[in-house]
N, CA, C and O atoms as a Tinker XYZ file with bonds, in Angstrom:
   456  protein
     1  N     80.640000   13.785000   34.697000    73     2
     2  CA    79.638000   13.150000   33.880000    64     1     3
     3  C     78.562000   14.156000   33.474000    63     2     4     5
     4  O     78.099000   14.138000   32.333000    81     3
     5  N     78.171000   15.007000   34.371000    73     3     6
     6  CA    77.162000   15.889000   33.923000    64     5     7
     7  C     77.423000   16.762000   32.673000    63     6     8     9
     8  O     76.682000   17.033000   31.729000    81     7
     9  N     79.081000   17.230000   33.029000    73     7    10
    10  CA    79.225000   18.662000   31.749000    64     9    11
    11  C     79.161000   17.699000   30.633000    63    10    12    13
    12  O     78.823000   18.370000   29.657000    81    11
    13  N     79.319000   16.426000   30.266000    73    11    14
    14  CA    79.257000   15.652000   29.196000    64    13    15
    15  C     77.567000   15.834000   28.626000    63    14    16    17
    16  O     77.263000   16.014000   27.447000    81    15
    17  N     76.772000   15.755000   29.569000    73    15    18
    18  CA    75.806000   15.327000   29.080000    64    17    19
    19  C     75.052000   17.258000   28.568000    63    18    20    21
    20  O     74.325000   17.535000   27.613000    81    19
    21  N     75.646000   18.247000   29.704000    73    19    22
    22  CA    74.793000   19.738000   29.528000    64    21    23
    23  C     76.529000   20.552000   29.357000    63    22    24    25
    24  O     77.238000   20.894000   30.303000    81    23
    25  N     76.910000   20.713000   27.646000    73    23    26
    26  CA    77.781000   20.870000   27.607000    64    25    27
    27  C     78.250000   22.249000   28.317000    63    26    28    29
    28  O     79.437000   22.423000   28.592000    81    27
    29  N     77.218000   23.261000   28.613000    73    27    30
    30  CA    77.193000   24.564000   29.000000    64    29    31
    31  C     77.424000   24.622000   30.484000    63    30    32    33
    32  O     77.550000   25.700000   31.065000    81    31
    33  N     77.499000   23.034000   31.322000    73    31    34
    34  CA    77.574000   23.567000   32.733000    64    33    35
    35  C     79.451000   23.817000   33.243000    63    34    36    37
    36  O     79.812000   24.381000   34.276000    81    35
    37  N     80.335000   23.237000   32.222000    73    35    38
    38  CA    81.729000   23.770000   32.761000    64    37    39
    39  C     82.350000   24.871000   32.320000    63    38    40    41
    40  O     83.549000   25.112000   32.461000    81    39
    41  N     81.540000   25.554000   31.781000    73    39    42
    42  CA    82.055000   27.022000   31.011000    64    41    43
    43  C     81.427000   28.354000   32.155000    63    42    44    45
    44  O     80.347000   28.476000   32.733000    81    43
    45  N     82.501000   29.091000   32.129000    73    43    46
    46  CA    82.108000   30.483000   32.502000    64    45    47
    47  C     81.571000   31.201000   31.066000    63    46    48    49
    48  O     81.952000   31.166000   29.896000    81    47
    49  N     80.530000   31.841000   31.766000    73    47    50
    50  CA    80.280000   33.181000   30.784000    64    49    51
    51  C     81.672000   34.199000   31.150000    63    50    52    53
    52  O     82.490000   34.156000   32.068000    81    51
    53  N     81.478000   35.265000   29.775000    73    51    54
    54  CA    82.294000   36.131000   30.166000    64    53    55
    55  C     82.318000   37.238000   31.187000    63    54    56    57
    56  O     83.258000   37.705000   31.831000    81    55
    57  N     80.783000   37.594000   31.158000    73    55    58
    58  CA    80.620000   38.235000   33.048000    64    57    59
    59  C     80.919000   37.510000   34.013000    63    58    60    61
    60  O     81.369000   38.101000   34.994000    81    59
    61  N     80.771000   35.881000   34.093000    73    59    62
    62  CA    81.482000   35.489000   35.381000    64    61    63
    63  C     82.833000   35.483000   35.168000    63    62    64    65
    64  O     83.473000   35.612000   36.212000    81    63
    65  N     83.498000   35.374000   34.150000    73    63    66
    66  CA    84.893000   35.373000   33.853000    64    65    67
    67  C     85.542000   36.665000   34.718000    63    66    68    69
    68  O     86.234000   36.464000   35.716000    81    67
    69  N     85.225000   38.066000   34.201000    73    67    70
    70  CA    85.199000   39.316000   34.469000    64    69    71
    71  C     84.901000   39.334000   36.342000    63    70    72    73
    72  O     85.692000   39.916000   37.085000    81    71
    73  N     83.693000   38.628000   36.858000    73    71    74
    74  CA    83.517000   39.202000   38.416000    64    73    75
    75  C     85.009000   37.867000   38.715000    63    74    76    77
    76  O     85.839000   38.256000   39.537000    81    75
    77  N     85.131000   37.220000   38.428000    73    75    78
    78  CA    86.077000   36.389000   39.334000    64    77    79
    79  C     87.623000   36.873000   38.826000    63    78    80    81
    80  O     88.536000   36.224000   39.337000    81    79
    81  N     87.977000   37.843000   37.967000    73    79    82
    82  CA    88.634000   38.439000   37.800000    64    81    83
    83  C     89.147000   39.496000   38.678000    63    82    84    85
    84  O     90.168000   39.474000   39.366000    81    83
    85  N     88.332000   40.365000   38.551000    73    83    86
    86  CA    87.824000   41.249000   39.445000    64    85    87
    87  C     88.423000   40.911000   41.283000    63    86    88    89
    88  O     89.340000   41.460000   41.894000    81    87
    89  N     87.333000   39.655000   41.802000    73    87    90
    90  CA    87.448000   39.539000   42.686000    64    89    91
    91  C     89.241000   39.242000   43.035000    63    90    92    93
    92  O     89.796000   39.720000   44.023000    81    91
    93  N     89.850000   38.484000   42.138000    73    91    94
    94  CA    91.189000   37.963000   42.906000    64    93    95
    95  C     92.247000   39.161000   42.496000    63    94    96    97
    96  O     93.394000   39.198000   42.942000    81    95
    97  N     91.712000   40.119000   41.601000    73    95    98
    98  CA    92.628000   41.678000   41.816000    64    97    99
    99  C     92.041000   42.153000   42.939000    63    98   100   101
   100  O     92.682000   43.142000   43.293000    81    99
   101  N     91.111000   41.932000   43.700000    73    99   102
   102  CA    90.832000   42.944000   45.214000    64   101   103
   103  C     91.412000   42.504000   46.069000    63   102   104   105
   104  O     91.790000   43.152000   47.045000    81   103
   105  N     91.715000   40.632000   45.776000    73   103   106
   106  CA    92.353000   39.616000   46.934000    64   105   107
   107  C     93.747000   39.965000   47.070000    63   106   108   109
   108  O     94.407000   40.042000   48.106000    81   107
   109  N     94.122000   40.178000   45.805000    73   107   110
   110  CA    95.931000   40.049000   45.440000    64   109   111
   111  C     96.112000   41.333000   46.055000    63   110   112   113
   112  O     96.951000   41.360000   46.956000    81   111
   113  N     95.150000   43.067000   45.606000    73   111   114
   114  CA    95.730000   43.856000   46.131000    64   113   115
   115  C     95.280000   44.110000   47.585000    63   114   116   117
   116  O     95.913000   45.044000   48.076000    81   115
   117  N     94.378000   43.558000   48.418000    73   115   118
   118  CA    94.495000   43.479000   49.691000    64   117   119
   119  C     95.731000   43.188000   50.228000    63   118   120   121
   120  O     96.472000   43.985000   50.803000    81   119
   121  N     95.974000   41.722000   49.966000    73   119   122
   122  CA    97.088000   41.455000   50.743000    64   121   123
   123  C     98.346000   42.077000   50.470000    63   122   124   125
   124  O     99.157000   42.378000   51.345000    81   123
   125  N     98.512000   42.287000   49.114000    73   123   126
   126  CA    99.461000   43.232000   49.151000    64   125   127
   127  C     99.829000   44.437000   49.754000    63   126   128   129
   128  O    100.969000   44.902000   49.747000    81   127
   129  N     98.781000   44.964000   50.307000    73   127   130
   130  CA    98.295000   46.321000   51.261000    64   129   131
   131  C     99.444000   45.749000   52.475000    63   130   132   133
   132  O    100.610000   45.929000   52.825000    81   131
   133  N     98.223000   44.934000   52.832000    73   131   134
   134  CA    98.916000   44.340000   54.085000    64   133   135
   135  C    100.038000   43.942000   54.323000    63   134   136   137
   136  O    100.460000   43.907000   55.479000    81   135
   137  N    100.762000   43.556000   53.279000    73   135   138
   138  CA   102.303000   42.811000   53.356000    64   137   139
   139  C    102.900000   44.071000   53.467000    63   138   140   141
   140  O    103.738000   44.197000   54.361000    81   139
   141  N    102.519000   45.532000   52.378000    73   139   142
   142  CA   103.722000   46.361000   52.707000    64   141   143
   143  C    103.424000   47.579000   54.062000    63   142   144   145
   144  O    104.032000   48.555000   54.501000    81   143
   145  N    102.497000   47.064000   54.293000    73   143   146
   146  CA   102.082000   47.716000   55.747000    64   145   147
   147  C    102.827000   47.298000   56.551000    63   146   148   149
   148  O    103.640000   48.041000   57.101000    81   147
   149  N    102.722000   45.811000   56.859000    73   147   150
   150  CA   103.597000   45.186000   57.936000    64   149   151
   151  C    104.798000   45.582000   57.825000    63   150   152   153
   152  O    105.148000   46.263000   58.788000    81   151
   153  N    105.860000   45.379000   56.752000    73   151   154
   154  CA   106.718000   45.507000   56.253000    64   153   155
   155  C    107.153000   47.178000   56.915000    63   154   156   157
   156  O    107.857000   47.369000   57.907000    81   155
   157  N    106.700000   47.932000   56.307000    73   155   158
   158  CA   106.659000   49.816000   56.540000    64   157   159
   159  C    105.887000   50.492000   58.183000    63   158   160   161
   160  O    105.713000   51.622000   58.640000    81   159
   161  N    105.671000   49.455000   58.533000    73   159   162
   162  CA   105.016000   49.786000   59.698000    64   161   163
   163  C    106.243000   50.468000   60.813000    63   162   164   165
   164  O    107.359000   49.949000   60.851000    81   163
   165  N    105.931000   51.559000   61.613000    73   163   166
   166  CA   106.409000   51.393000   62.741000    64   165   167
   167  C    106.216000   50.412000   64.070000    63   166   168   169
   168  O    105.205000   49.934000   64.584000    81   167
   169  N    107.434000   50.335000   64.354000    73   167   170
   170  CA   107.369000   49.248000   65.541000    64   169   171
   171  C    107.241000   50.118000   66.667000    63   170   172   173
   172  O    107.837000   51.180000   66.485000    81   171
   173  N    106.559000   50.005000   67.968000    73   171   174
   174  CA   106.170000   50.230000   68.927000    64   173   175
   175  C    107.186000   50.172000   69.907000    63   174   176   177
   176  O    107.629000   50.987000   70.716000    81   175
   177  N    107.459000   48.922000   69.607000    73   175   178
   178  CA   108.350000   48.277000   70.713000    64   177   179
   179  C    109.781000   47.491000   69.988000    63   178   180   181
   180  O    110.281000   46.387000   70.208000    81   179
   181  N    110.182000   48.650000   68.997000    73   179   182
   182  CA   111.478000   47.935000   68.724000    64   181   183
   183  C    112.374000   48.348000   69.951000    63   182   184   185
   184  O    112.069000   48.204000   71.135000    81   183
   185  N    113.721000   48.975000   69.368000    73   183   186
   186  CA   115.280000   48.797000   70.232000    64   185   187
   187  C    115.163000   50.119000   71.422000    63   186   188   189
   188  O    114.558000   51.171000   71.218000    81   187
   189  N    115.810000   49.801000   72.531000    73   187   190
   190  CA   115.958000   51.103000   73.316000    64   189   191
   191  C    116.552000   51.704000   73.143000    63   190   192   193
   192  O    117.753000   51.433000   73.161000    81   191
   193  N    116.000000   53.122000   72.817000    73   191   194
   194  CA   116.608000   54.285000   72.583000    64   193   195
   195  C    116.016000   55.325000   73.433000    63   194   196   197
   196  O    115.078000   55.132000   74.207000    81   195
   197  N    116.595000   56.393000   73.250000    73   195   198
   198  CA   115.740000   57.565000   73.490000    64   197   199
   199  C    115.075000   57.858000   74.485000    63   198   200   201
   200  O    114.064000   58.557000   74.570000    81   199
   201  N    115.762000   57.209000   75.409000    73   199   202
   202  CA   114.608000   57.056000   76.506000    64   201   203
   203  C    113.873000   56.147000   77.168000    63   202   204   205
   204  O    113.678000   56.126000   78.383000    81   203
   205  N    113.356000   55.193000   76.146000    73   203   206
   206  CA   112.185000   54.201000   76.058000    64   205   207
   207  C    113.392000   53.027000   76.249000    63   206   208   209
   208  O    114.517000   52.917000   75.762000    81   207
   209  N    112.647000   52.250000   77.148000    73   207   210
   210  CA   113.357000   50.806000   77.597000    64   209   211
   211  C    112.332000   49.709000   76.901000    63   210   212   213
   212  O    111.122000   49.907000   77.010000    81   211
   213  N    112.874000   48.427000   76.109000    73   211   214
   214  CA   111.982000   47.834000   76.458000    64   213   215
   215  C    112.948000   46.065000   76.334000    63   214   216   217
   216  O    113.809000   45.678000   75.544000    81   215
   217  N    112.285000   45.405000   77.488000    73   215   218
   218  CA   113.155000   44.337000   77.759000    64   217   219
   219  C    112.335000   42.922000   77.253000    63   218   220   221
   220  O    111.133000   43.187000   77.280000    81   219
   221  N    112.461000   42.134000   77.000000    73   219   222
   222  CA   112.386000   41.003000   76.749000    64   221   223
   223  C    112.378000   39.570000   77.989000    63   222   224   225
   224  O    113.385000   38.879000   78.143000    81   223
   225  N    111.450000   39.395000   78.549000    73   223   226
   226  CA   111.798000   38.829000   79.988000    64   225   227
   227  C    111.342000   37.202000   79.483000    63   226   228   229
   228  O    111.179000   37.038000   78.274000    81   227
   229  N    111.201000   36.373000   80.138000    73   227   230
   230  CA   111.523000   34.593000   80.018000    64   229   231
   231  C    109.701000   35.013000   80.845000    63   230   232   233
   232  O    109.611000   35.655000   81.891000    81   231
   233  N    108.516000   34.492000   80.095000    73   231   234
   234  CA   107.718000   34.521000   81.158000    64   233   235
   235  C    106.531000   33.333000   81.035000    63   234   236   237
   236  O    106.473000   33.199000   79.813000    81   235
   237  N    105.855000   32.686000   81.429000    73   235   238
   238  CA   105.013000   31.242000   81.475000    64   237   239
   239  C    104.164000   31.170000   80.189000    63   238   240   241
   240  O    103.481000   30.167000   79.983000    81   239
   241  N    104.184000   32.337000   79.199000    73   239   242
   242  CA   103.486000   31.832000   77.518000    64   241   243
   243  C    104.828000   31.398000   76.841000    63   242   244   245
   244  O    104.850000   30.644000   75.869000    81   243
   245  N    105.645000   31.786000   77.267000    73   243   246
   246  CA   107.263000   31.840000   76.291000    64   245   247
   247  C    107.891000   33.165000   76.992000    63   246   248   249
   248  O    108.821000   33.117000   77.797000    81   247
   249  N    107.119000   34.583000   76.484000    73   247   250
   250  CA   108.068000   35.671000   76.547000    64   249   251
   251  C    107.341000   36.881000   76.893000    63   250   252   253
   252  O    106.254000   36.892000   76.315000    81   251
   253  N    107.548000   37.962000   77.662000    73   251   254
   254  CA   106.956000   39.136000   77.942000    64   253   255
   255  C    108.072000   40.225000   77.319000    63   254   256   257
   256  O    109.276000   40.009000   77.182000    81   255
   257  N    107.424000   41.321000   77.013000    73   255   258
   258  CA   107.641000   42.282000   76.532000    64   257   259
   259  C    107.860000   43.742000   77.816000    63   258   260   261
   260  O    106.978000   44.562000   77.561000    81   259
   261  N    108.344000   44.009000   78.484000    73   259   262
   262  CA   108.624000   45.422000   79.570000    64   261   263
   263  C    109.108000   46.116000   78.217000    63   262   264   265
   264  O    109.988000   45.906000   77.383000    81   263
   265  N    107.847000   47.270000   78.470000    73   263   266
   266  CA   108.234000   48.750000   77.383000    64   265   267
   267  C    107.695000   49.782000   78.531000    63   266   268   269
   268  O    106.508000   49.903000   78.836000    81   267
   269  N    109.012000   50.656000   79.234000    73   267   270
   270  CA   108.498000   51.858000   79.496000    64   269   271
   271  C    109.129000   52.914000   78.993000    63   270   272   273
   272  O    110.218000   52.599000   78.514000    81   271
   273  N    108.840000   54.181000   78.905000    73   271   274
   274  CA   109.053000   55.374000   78.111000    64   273   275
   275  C    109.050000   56.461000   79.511000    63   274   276   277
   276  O    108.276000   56.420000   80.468000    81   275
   277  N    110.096000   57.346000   79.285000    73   275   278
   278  CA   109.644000   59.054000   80.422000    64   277   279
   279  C    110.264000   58.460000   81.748000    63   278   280   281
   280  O    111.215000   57.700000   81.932000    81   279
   281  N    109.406000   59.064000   82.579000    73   279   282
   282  CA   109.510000   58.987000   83.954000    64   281   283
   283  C    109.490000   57.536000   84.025000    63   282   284   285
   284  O    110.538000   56.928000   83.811000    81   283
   285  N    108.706000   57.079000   84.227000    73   283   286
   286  CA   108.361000   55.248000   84.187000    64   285   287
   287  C    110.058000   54.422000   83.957000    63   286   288   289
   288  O    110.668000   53.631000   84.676000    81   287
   289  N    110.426000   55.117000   82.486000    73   287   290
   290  CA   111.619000   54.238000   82.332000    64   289   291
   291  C    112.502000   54.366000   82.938000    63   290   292   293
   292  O    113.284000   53.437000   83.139000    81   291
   293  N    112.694000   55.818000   83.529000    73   291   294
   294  CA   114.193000   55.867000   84.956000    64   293   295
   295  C    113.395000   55.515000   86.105000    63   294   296   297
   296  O    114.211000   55.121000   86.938000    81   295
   297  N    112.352000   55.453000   86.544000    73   295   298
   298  CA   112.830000   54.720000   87.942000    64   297   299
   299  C    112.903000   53.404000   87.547000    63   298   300   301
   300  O    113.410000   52.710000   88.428000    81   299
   301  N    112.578000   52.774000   86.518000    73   299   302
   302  CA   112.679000   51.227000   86.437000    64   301   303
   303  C    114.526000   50.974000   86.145000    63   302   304   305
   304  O    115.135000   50.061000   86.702000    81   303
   305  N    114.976000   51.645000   85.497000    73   303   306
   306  CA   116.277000   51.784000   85.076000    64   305   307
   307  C    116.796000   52.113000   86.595000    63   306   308   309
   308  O    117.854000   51.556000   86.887000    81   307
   309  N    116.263000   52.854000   87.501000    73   307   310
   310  CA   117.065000   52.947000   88.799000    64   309   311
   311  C    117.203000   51.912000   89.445000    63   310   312   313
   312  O    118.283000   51.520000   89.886000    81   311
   313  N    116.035000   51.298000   89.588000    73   311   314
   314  CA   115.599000   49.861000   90.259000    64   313   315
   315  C    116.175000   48.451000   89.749000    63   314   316   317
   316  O    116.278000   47.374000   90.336000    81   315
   317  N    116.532000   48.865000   88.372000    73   315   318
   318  CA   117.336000   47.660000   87.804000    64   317   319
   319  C    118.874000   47.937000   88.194000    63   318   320   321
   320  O    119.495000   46.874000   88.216000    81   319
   321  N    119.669000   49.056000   88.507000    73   319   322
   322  CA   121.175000   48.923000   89.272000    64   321   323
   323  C    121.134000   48.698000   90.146000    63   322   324   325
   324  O    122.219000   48.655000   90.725000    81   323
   325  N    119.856000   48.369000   90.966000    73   323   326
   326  CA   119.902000   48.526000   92.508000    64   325   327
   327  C    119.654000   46.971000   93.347000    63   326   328   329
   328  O    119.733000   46.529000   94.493000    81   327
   329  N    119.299000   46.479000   91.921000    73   327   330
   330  CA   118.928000   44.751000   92.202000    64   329   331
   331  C    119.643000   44.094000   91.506000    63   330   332   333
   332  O    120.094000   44.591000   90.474000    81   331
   333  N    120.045000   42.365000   91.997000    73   331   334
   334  CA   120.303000   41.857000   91.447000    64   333   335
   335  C    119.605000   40.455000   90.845000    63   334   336   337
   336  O    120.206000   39.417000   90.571000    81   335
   337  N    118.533000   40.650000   90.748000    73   335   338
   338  CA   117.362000   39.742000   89.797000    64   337   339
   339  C    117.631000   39.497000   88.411000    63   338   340   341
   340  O    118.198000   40.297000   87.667000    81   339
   341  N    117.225000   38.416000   88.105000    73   339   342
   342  CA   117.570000   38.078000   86.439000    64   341   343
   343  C    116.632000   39.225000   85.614000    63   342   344   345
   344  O    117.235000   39.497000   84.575000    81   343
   345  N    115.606000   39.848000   85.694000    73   343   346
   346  CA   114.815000   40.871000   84.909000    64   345   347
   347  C    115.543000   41.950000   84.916000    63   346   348   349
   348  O    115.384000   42.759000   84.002000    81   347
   349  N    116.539000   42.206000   85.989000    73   347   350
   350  CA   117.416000   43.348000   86.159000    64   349   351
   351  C    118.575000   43.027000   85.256000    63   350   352   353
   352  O    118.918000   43.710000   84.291000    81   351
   353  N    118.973000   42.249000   85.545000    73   351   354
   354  CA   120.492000   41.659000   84.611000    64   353   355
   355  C    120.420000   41.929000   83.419000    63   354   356   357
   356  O    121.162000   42.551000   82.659000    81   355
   357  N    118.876000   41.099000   83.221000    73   355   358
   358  CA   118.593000   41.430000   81.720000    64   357   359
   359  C    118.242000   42.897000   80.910000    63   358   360   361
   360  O    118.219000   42.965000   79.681000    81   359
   361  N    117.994000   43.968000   81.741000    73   359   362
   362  CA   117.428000   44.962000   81.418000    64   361   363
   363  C    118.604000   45.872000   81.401000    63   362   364   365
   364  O    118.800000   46.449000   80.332000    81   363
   365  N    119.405000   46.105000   82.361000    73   363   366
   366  CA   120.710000   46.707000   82.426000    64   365   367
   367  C    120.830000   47.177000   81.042000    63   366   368   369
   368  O    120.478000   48.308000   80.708000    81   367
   369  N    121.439000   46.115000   80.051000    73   367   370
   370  CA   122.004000   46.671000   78.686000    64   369   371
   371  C    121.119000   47.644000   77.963000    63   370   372   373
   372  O    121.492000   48.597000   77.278000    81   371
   373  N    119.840000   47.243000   78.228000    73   371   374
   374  CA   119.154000   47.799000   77.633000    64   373   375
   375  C    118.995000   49.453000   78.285000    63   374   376   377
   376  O    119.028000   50.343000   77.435000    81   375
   377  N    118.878000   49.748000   79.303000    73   375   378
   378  CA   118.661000   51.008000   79.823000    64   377   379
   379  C    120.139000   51.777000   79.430000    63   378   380   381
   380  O    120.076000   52.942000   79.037000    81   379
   381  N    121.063000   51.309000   79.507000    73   379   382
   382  CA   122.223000   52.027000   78.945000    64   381   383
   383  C    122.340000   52.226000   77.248000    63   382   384   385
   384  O    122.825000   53.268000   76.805000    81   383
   385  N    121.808000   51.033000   76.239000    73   383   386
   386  CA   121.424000   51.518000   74.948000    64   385   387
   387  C    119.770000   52.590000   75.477000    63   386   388   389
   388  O    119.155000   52.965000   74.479000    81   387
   389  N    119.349000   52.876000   76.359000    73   387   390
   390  CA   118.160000   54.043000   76.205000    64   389   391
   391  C    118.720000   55.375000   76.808000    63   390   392   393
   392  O    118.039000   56.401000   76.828000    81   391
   393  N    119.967000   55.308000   77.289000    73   391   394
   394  CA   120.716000   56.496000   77.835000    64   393   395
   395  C    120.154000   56.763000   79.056000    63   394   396   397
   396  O    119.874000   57.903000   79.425000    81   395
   397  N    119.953000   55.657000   79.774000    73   395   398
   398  CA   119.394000   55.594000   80.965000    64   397   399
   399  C    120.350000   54.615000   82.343000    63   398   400   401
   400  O    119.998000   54.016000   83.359000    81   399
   401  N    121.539000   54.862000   81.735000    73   399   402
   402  CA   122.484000   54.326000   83.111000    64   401   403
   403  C    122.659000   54.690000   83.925000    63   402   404   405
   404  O    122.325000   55.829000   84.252000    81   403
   405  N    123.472000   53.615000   84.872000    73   403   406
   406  CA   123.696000   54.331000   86.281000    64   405   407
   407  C    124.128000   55.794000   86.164000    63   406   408   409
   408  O    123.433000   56.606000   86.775000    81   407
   409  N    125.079000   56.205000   85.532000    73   407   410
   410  CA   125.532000   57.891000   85.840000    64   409   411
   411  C    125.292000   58.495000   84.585000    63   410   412   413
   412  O    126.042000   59.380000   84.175000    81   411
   413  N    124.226000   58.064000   83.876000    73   411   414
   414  CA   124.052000   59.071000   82.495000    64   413   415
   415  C    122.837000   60.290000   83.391000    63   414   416   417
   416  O    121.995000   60.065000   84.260000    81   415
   417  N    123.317000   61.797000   82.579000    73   415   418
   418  CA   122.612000   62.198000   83.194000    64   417   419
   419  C    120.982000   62.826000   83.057000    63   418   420   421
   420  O    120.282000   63.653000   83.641000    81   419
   421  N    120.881000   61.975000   82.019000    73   419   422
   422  CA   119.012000   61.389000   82.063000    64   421   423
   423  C    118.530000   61.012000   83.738000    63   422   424   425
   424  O    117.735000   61.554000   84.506000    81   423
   425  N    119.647000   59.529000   83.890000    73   423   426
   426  CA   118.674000   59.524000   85.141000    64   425   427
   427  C    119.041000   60.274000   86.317000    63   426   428   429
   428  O    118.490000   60.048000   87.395000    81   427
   429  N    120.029000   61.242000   86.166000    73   427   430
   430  CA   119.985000   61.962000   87.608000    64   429   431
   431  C    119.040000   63.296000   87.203000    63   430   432   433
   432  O    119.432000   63.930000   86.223000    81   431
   433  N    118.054000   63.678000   87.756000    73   431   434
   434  CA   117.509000   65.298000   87.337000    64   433   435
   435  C    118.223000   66.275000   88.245000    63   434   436   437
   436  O    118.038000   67.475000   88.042000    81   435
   437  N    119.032000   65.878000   89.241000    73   435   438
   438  CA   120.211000   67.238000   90.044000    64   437   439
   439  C    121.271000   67.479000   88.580000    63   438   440   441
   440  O    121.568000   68.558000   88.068000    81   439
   441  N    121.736000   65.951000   88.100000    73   439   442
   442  CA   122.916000   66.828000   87.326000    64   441   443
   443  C    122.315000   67.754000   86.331000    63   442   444   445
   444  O    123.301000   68.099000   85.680000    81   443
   445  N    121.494000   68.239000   85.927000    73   443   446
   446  CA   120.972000   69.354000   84.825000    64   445   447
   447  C    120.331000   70.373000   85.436000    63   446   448   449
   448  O    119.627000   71.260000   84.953000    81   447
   449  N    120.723000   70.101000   86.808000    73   447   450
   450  CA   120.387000   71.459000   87.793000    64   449   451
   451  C    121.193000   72.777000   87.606000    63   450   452   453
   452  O    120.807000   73.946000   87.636000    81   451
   453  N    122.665000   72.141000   87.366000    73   451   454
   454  CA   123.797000   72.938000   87.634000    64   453   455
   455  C    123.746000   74.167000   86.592000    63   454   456
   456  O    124.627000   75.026000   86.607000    81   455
């Protein structure tokens, strides 16, 4: 009822036209930042390789994350052939995709003695 009566109150000027322009190219290319960031990002804690274990355990939010790397990841990789616990069961595959099995010789430091 009002813009009827003050025909000038539902119109943008063309400077507000221009800043709200403006503003939703900073919005659009923010998030766009962000989408191909996420997207291109390295993962921290993707697949075991290289060394780096990281397991996926059942834990009271839903799910825990075990990521160790180096030293850390063979004795945990030792400790997981040596038990038979469901965190072990579960971790097994994974320490052998990190080249960290029972007889790989990552985890022995005698076999690279020879």
């Amino acid at each position: 009822m009002y813009a009827k009566t003050n025909p000038r109150a539902g119109r943008l000027t063309p400077r507000q036209k221009r800043i709200f322009a403006i503003a939703a190219t900073l919005v659009v290319v923010v998030f766009g930042g962000l989408i191909a960031w996420g997207v291109v990002a390295h993962d921290s804690y993707g697949p075991s390789a290289n060394g780096c274990v990281n397991v996926t355990v059942p834990n009271s939010t839903g799910g825990a994350t075990l990521h160790y790397c180096g030293s850390q990841a063979r004795s945990f990789c030792q400790a997981t052939f040596r038990s038979q616990d469901q965190v072990s069961l579960r971790a097994r595959p994974q320490c052998v995709l990190a080249g960290l099995g029972p007889a790989s010789p990552a985890a022995d430091p005698s076999a690279t003695a020879s």
